[in-house]
Backbone as CSV, one residue per row, in Angstrom:
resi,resn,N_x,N_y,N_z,CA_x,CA_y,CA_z,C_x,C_y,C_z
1,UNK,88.043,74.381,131.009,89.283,74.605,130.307,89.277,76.024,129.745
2,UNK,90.408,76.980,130.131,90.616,77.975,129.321,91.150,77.818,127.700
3,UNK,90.389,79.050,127.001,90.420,78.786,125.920,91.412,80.217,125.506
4,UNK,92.280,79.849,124.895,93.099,81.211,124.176,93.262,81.456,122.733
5,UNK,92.698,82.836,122.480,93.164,82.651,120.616,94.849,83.316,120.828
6,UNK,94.960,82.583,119.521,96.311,82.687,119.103,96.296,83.061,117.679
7,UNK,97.016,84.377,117.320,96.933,84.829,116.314,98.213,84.358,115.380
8,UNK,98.016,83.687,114.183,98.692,83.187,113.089,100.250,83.868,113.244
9,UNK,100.618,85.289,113.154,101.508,86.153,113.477,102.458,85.571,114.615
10,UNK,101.726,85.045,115.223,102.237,85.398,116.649,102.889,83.755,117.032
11,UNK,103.211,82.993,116.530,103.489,81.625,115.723,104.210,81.230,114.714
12,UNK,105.049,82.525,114.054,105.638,82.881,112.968,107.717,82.558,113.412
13,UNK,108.338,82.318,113.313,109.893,81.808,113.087,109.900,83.524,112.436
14,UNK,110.995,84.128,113.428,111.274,85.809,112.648,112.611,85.386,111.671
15,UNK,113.397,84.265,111.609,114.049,84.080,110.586,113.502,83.658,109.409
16,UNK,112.473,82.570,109.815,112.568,82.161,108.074,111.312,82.274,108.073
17,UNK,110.411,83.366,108.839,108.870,83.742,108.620,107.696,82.474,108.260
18,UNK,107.993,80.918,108.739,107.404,80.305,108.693,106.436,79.946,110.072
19,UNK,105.533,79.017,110.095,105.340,79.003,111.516,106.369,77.679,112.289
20,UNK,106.630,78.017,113.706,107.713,77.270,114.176,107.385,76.067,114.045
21,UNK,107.969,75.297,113.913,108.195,73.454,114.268,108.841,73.181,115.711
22,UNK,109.882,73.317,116.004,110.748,72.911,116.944,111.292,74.247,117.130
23,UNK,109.917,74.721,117.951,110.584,76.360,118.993,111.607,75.986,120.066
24,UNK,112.154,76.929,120.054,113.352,77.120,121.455,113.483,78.299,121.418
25,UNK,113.497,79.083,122.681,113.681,80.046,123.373,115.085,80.262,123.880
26,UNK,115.356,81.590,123.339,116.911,81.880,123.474,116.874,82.441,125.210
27,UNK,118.129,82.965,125.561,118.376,83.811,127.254,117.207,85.298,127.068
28,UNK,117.311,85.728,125.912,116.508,86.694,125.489,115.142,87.069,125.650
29,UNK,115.099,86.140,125.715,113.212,85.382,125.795,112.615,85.349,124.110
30,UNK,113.259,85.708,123.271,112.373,85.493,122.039,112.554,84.147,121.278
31,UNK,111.953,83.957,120.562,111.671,82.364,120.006,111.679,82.019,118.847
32,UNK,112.233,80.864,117.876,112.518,80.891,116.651,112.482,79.348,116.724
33,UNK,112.215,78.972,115.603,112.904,77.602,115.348,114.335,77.147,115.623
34,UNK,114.677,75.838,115.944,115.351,75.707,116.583,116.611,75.493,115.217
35,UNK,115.884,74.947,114.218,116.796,74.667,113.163,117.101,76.106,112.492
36,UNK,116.480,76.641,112.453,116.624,78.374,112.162,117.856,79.059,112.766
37,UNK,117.616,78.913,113.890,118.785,79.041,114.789,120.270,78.542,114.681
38,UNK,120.100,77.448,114.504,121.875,76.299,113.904,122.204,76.588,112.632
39,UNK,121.307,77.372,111.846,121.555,77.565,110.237,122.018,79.339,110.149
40,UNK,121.461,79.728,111.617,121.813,80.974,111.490,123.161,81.193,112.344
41,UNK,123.761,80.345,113.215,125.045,80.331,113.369,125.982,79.641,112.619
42,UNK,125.599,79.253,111.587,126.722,78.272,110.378,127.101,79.680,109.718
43,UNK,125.585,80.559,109.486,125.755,81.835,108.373,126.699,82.644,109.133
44,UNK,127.159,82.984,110.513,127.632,84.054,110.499,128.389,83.720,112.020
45,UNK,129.635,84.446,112.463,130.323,84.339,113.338,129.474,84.470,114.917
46,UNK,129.193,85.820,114.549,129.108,86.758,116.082,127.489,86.925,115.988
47,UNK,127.012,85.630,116.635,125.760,85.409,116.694,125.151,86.206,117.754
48,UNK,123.894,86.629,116.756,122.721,87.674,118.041,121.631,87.147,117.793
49,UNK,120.301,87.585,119.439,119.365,87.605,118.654,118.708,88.751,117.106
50,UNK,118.089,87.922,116.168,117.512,88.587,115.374,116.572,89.506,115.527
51,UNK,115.622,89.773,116.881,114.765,90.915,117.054,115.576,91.728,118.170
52,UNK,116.743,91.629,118.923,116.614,92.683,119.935,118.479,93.003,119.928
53,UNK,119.073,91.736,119.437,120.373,92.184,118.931,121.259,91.798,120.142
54,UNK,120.222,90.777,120.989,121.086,90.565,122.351,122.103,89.421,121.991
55,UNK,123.656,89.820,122.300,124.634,88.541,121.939,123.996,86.998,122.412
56,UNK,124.274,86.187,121.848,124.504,84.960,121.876,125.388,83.608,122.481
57,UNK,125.585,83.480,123.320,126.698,82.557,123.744,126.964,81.120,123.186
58,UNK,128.242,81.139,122.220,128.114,79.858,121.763,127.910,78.396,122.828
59,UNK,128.220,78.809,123.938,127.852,77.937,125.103,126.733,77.527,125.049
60,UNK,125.590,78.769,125.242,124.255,78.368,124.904,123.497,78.261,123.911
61,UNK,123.994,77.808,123.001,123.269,76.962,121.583,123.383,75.857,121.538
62,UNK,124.886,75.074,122.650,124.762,73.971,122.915,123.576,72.998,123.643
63,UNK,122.999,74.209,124.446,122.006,73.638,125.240,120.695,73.482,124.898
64,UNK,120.216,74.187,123.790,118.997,74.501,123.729,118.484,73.445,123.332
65,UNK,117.016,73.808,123.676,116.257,72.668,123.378,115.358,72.854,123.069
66,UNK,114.067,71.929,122.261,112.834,72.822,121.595,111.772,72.550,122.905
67,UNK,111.100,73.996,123.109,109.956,74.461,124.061,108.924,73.849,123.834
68,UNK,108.606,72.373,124.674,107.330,71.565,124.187,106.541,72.359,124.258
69,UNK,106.209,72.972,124.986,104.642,74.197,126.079,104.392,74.741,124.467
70,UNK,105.240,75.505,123.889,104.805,76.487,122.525,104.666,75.764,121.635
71,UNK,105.428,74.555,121.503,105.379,73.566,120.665,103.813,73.147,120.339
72,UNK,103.099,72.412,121.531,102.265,72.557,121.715,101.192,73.806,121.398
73,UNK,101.590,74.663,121.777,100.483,75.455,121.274,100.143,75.998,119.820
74,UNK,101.965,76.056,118.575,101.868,76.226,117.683,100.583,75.367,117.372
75,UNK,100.910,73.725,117.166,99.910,72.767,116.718,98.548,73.063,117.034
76,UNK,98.350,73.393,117.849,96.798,73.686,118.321,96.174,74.872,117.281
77,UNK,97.302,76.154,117.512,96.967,77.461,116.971,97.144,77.089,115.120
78,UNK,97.816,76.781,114.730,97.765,76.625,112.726,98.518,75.048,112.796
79,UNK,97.360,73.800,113.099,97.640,72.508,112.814,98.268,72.179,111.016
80,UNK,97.218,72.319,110.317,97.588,72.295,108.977,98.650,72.576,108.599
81,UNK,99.103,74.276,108.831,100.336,75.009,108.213,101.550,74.220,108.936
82,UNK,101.513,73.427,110.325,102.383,73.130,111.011,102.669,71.868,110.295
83,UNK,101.445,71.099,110.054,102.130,69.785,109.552,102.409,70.168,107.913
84,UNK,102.381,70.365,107.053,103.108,71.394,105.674,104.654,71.442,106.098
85,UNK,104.465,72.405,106.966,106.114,72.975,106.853,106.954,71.606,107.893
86,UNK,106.142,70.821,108.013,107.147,69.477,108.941,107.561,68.461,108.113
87,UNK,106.274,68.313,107.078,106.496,67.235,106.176,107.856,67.885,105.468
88,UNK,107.989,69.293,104.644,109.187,69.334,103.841,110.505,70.027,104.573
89,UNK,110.480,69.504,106.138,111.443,70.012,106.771,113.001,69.368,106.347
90,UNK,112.832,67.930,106.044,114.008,66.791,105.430,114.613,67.432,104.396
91,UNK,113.806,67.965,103.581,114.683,68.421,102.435,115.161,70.150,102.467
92,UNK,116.541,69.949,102.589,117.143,71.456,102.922,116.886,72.076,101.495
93,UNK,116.894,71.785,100.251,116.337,73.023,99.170,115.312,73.738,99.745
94,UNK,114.381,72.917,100.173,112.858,74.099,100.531,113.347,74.628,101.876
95,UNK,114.326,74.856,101.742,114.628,76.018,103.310,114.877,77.518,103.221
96,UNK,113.828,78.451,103.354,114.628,79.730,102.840,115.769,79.809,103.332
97,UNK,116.475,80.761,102.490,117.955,81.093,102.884,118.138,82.068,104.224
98,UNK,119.056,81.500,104.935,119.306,82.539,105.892,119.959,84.250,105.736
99,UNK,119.282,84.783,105.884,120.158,86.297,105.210,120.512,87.115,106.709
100,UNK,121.385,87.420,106.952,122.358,88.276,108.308,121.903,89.767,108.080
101,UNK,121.170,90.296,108.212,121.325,91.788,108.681,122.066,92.238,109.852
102,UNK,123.066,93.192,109.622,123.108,93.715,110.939,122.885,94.907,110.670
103,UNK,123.595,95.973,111.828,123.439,97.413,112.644,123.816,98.091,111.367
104,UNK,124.125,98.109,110.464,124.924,98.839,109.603,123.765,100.194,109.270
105,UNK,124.326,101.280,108.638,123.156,102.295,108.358,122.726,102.450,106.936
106,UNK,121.424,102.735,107.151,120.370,102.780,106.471,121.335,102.810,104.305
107,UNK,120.433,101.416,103.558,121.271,101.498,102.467,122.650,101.029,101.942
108,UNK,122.988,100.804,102.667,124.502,99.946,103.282,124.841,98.733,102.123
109,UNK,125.520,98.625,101.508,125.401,97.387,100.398,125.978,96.007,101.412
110,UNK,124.909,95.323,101.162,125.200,94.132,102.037,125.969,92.895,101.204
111,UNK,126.465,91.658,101.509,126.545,90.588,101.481,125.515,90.130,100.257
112,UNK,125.465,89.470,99.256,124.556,89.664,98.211,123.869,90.135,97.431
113,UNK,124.750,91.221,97.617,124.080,92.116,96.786,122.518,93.216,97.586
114,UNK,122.524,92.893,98.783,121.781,93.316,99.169,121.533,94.698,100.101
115,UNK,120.703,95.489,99.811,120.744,96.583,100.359,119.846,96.816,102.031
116,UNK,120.421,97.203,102.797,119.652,96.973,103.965,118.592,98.723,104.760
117,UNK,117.759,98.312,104.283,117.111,99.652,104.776,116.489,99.608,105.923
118,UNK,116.676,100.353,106.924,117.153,100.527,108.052,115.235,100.661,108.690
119,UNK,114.583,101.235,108.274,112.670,100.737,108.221,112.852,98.889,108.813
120,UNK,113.385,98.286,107.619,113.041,97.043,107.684,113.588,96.616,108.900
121,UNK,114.755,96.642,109.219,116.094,95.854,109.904,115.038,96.654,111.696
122,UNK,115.031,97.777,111.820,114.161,97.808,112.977,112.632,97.870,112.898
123,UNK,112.036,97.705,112.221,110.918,98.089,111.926,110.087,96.982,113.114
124,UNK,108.807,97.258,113.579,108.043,96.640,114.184,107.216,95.316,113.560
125,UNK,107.038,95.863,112.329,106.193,94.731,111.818,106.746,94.344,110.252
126,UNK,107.880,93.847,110.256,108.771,93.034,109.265,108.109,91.819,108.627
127,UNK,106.922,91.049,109.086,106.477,89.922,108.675,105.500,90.730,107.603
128,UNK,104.768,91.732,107.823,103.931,92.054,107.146,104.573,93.059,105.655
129,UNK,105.684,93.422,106.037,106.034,93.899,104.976,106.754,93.423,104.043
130,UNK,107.544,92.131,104.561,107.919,90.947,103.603,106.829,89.812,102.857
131,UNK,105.682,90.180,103.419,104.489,89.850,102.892,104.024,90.758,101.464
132,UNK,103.959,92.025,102.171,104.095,92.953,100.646,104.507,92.762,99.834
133,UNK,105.802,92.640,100.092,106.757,92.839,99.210,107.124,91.632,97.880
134,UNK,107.233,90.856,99.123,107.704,89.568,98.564,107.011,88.411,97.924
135,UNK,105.284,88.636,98.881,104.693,87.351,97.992,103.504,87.836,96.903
């Protein structure tokens, strides 16, 4: 049997920076939770992906479905953290909030009061700096 590491990162939901539960893979090829996804088209009209900005077809959100194969491998790669974030999946309070960035430029007063700096919104490594920042 081949054996693969899988790095914690790499297992991560780029919306709500948790590790996935119920991955699905957009036309895009990138991957998010699937409930991440339905919470992030309630938030906002003109749905994209969140890392590459490729449109969305409301057609195909109808279809999606969660990616057993990664599914699978989340569990293997962070079992513990996976069953955590499954047990308090029922209750929508413990859901971070979905927040919409878009294209706008650098500083831009957003939707909540929020300012969007243009580092973050393209930046390569966004998990680690909302790590900084935030916890």
């Amino acid at each position: 049997m081949v054996r693969v590491e899988v790095d914690r990162d790499d297992v991560l939901c780029a919306i709500c920076l948790d590790v996935l539960t119920a991955p699905t893979t957009l036309a895009c090829g990138h991957s998010f939770d699937l409930r991440c996804v339905r919470r992030l088209h309630k938030a906002t009209s003109a749905l994209a992906c969140p890392v590459c900005r490729a449109p969305i077809k409301p057609s195909h959100l109808q279809v999606l479905r969660v990616n057993t194969f990664l599914a699978t491998l989340v569990q293997r790669a962070a079992p513990l953290e996976h069953a955590e974030v499954v047990a308090c999946l029922d209750d929508e309070a413990t859901a971070p909030p979905i927040l919409v960035l878009d294209t706008s430029p650098p500083l831009t007063k957003m939707p909540g009061f929020l300012f969007a700096c243009y580092a973050l919104i393209v930046g390569l490594n966004a998990v680690a700096i909302y790590r900084l920042v935030c916890l």
